[in-house]
C-alpha positions, 0 to 999 in steps of 0.5 A, spaced: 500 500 500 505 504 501 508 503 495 502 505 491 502 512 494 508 513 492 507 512 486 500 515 485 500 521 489 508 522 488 510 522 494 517 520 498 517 514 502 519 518 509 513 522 509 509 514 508 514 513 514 512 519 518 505 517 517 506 510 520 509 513 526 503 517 526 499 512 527 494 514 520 495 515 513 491 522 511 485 521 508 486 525 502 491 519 501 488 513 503 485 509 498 484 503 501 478 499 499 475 500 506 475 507 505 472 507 498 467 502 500 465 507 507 465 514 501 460 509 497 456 507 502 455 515 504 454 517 497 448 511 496 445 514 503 446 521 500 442 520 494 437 515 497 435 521 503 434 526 498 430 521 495 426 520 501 426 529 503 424 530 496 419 524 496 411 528 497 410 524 504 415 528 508 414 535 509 421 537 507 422 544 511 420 541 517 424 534 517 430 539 516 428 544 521 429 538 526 435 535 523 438 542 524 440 544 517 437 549 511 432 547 506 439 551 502 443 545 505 439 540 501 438 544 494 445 544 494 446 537 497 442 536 491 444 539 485 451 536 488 455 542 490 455 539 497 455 533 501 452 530 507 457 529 512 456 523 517 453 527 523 448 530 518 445 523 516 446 521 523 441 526 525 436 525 519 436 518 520 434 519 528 428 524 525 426 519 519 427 513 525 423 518 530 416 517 524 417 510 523 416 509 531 410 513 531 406 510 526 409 503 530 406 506 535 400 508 533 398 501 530 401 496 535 394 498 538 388 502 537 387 509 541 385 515 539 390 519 543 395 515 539 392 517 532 391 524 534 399 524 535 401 521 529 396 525 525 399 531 528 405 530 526 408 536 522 414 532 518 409 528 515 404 531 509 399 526 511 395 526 505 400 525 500 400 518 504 392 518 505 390 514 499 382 515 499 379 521 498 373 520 503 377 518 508 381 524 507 376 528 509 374 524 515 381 525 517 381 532 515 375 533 520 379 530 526 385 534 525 382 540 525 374 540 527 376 535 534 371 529 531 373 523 534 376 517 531 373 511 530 377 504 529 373 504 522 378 510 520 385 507 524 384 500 520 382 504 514 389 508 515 392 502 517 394 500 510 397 507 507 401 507 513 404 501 513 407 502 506 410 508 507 414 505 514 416 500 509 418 506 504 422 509 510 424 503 512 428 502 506 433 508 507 434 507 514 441 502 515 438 495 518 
């Protein structure tokens, strides 16, 4: 590896030795399979984010606003004139985990109070995940008019729930 370096990068093998003694090889210069295979994995977790931020069913401003960047963060995370660092998609990850636990949460067992939470939840666009116009206009009526749920509306939500933990779950790491 020290050789490939040397001759990749041009520089003396001292510097290799200096590196050795030092305990690491500077990242700039590192190009070992574990390192590209690691900055793989983050650009597929990036792309794969900004799929999921970008998607109709998150409310954009608001996941970001609880991860703690910009909205002018991610338009330049996606036109690629920046990159997630590692703490950022950590701290996505924790939101887009925080969603799925509620709706885990939310149908373990019907309650009305769990419902409410759930539909109460500004970092989902609910109705971009509600896939029946009636049912819409219940739960519009719920949310905003203090109409009580019953478990003919949980079940009929239910479904649609269900397939966007699924979405969630296939950007989050296992």
């Amino acid at each position: 590896m020290a050789s490939d370096i040397c001759d990749k990068f041009g520089v003396s093998r001292k510097l290799i030795h200096n590196w050795r003694v030092r305990g690491g090889i500077p990242d700039k210069y590192d190009t070992s399979p574990e390192k590209v295979a690691k900055e793989k994995a983050l650009k597929e977790g990036e792309a794969a984010f900004i799929e999921l931020i970008y998607s109709k069913e998150i409310n954009q401003t608001a996941i970001c606003e609880l991860a703690e960047f910009s909205d002018k963060r991610i338009r330049q995370i996606e036109k690629r004139k920046a990159a997630f660092n590692h703490v950022e998609l950590l701290r996505l990850s924790k939101e887009l985990s925080l969603i799925k636990l509620q709706i885990q949460n939310c149908f373990s067992n019907f309650s009305e109070t769990k419902l409410r939470i759930l539909l109460r939840l500004d970092t989902i666009n609910h109705f971009q995940i509600i896939t029946d116009k009636t049912l819409m206009d219940r739960i519009d009526k719920i949310c905003n008019r203090n109409l009580r749920p019953h478990r003919k509306d949980y079940d009929a939500l239910y479904e649609d729930y269900q397939n966007f933990q699924k979405k969630i779950n296939s950007f989050l790491p296992s």
